[in-house]
Backbone as JSON, one array per atom type, in Angstrom:
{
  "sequence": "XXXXXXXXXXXXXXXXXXXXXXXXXXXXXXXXXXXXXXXXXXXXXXXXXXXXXXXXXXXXXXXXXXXXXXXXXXXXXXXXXXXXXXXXXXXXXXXXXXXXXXXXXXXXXXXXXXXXXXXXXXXXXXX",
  "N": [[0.84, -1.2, 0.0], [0.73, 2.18, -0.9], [1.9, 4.87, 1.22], [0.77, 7.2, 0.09], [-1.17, 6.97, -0.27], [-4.3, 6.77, 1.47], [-7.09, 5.76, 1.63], [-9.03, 3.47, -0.48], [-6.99, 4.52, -2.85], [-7.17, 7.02, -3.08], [-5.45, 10.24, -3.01], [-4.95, 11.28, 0.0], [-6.57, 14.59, 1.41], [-5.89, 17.76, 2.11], [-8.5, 19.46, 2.71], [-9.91, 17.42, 3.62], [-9.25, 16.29, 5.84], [-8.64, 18.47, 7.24], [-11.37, 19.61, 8.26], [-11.82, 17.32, 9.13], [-10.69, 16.95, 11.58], [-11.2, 19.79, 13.1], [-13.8, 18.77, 13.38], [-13.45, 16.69, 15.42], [-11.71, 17.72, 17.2], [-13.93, 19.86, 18.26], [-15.96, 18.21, 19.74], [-14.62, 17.27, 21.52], [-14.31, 19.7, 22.65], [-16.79, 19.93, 23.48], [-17.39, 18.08, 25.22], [-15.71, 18.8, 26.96], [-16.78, 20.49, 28.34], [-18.97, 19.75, 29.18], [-18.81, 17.98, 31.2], [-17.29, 19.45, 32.95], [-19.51, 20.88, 33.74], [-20.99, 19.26, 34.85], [-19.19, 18.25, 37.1], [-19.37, 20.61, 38.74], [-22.44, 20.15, 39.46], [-21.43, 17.86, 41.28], [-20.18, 18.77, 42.99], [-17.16, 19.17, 42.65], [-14.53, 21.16, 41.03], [-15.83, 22.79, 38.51], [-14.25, 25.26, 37.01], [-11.82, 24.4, 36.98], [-11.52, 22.11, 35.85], [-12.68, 22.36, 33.36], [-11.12, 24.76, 32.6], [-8.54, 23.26, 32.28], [-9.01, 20.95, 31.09], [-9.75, 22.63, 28.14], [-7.19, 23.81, 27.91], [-5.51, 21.61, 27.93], [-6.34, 20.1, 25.13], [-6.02, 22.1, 23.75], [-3.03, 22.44, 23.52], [-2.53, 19.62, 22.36], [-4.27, 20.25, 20.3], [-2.47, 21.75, 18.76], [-0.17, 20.94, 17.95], [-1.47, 18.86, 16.66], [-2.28, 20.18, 14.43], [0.01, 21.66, 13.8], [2.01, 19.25, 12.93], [0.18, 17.93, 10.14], [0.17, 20.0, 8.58], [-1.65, 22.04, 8.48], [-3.26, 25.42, 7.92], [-3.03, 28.1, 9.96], [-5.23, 29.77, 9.49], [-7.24, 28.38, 10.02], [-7.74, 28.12, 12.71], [-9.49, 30.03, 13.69], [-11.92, 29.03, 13.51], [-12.58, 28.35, 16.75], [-12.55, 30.46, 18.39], [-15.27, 31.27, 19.09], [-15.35, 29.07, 20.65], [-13.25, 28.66, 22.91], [-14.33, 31.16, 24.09], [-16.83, 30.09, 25.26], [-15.44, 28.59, 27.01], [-14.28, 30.48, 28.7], [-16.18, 32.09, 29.59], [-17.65, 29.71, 30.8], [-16.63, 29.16, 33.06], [-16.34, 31.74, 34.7], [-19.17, 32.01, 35.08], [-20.95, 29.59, 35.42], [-23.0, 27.18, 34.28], [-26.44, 27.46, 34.99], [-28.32, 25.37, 35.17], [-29.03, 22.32, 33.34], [-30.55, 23.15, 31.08], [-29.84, 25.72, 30.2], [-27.11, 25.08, 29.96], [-26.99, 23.71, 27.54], [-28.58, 25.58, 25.41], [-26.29, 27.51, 25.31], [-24.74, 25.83, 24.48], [-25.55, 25.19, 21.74], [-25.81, 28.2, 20.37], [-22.93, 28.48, 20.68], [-22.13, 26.38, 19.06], [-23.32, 26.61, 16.58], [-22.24, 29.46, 16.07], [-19.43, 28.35, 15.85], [-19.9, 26.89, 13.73], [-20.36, 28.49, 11.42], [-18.47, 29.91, 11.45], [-16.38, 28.2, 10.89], [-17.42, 27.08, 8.75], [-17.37, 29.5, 6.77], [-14.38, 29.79, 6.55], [-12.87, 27.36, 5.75], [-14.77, 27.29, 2.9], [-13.78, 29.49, 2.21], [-11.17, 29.25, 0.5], [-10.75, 26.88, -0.85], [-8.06, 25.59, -1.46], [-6.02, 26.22, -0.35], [-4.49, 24.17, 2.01], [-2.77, 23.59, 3.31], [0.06, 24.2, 4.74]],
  "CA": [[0.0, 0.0, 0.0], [1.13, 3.53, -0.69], [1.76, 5.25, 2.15], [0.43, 8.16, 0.19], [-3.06, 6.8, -0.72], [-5.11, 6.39, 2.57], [-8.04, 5.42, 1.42], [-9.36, 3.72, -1.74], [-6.19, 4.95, -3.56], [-7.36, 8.48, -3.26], [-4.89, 10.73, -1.71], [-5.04, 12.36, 1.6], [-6.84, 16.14, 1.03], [-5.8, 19.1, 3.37], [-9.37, 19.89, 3.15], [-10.5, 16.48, 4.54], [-7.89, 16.8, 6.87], [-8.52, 19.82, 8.2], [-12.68, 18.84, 8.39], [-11.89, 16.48, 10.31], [-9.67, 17.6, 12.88], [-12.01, 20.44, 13.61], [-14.87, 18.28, 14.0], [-12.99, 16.0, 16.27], [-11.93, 19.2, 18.14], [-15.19, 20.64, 18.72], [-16.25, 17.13, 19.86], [-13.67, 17.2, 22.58], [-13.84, 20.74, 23.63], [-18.14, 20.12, 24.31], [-17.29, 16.72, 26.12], [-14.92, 19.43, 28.54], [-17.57, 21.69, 28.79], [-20.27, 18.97, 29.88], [-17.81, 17.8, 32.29], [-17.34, 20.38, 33.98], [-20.77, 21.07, 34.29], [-21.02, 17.77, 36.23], [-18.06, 18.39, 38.26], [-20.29, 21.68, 39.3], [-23.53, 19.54, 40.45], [-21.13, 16.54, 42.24], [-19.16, 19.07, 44.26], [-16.07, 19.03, 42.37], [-14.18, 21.93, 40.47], [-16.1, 22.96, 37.39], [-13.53, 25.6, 36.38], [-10.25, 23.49, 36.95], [-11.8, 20.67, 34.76], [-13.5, 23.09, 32.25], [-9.38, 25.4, 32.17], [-7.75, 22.01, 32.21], [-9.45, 20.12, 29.95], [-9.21, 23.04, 27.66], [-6.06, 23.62, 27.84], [-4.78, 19.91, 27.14], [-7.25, 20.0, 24.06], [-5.31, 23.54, 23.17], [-1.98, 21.92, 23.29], [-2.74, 18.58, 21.49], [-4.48, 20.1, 18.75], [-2.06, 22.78, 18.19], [0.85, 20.25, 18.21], [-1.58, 17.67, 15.41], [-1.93, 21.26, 13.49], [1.47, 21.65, 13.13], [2.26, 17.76, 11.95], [-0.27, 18.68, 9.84], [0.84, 21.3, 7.98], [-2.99, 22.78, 8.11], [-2.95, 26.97, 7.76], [-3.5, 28.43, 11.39], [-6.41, 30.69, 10.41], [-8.69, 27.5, 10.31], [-8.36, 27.51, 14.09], [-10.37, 30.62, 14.07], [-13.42, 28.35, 14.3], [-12.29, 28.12, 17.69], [-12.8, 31.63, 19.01], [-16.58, 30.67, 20.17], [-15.43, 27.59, 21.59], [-12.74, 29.89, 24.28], [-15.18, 32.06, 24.85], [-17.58, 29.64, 26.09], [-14.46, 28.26, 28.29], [-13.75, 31.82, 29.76], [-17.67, 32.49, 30.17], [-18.75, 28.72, 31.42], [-15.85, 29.54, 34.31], [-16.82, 32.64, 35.14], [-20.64, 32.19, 35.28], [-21.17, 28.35, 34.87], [-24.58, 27.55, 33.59], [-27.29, 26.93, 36.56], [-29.26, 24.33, 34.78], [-28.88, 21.91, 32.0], [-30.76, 23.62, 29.66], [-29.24, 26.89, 30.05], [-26.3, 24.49, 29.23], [-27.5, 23.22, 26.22], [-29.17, 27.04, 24.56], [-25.01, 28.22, 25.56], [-23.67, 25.45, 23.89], [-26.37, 25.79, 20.75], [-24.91, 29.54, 19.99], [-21.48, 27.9, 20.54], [-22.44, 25.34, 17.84], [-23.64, 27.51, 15.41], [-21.24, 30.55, 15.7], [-18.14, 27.84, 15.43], [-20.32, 26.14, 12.01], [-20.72, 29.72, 10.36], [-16.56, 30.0, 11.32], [-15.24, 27.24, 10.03], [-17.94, 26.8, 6.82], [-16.44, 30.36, 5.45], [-13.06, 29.83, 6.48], [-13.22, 25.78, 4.34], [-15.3, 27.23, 1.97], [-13.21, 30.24, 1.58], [-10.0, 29.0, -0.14], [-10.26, 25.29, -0.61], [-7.18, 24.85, -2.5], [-4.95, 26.36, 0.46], [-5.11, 24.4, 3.69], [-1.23, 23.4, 3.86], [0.82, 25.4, 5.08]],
  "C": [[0.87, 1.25, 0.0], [0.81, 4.35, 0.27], [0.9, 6.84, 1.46], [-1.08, 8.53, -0.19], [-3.8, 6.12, 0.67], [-6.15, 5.54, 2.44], [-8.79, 5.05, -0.16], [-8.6, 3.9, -2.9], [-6.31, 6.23, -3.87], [-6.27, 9.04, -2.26], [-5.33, 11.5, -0.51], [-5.57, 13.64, 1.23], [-6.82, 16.63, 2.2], [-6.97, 19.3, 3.87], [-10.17, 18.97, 4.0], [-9.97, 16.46, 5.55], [-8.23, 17.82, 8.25], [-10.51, 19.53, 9.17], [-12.96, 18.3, 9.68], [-11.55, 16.61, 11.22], [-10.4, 19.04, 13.91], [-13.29, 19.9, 14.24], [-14.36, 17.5, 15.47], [-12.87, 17.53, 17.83], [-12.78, 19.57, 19.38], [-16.22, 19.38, 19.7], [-15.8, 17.33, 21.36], [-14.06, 18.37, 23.76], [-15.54, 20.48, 24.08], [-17.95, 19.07, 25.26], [-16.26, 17.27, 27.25], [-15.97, 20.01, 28.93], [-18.72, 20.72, 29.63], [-19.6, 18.42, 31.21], [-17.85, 18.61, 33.9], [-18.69, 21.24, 34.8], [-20.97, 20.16, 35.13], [-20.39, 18.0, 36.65], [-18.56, 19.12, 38.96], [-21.44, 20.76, 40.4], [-22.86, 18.42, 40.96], [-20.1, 17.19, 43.49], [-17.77, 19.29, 43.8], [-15.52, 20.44, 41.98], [-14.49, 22.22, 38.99], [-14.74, 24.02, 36.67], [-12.32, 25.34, 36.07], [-10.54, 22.8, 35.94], [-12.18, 21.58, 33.56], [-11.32, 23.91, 31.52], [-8.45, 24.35, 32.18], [-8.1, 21.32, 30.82], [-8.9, 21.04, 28.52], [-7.92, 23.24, 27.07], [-5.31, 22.08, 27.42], [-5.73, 19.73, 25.81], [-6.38, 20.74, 23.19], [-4.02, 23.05, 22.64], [-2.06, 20.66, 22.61], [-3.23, 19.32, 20.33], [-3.48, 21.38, 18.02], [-0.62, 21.47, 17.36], [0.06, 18.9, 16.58], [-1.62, 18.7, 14.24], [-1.07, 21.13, 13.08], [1.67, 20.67, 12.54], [1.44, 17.79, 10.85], [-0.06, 19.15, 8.39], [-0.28, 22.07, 7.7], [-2.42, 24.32, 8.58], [-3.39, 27.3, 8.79], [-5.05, 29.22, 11.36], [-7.64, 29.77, 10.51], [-8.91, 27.57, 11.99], [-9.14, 28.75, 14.57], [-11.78, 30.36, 14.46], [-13.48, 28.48, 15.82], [-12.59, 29.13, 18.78], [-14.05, 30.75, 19.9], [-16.07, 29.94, 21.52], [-14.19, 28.27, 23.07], [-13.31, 30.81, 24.4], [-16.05, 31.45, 25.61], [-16.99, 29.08, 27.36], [-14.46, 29.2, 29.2], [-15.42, 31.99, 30.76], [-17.96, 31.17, 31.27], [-17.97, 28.5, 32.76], [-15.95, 30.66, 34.86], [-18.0, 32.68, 35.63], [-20.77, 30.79, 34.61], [-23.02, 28.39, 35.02], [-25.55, 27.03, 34.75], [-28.23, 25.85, 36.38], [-28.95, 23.65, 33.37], [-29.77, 22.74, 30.94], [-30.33, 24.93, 29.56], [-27.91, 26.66, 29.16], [-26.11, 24.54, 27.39], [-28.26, 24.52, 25.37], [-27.29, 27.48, 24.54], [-24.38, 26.86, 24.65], [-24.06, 25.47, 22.34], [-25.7, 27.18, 20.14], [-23.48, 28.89, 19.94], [-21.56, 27.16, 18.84], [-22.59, 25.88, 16.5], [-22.62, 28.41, 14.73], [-19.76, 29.68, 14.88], [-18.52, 27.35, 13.95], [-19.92, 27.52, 11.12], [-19.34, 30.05, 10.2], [-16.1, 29.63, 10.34], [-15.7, 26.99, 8.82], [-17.1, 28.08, 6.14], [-15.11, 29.96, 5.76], [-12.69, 28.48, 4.87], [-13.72, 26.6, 3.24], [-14.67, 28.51, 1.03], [-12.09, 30.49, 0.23], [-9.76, 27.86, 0.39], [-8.69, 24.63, -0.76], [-6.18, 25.71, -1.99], [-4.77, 26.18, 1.51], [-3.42, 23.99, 4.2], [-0.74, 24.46, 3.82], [1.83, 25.9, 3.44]]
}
């Protein structure tokens, strides 16, 4: 097998690449955020787990970026998603569904990101 055909014999695309790695991402950073909401109702440290988690999310995906070679301004999707970190530690949400409307706007704002950024200039996601 050619290491340079992944799948099918099609090669590898930046833009699938990149796709994916954001979805995964965004995956990660709501599975901190729910977290830490439970850590909140069991007594624990919602903003340690919520600035932790983060943070080790931050540093892993900056670090598969780079290997990579994806273009940094895709991680502008990302804005939302540290803002809801800074906010859901500052003023964590008082009820699951307050949760869930805060992570909704999250969801959205990061889609409308990352669709123009992808959809902006397909045919430059390597560095």
């Amino acid at each position: 097998m050619d290491d340079e055909n992944l799948s099918g014999g099609v090669p590898l695309r930046g833009d699938a690449t990149a796709s994916g790695l954001l979805c995964l991402a965004y995956f990660l950073s709501t599975l901190i955020a729910v977290r830490a909401f439970r850590a909140g109702r069991t007594g624990g440290r919602p903003a340690a787990t919520n600035f932790g988690g983060h943070l080790a999310l931050l540093a892993a995906l900056g670090v598969v970026w780079w290997a990579a070679g994806l273009r940094p301004v895709l991680l502008l999707a990302f804005v939302p998603v540290a803002g809801r970190a800074v906010v859901t530690a500052l003023r964590p949400p008082s009820h699951l569904r307050a949760l869930g409307m805060r992570e909704l706007a999250v969801s959205l704002a990061f889609t409308a990101i990352a669709a123009a950024v992808l959809l902006g200039a397909p045919a430059s996601y390597g560095r």
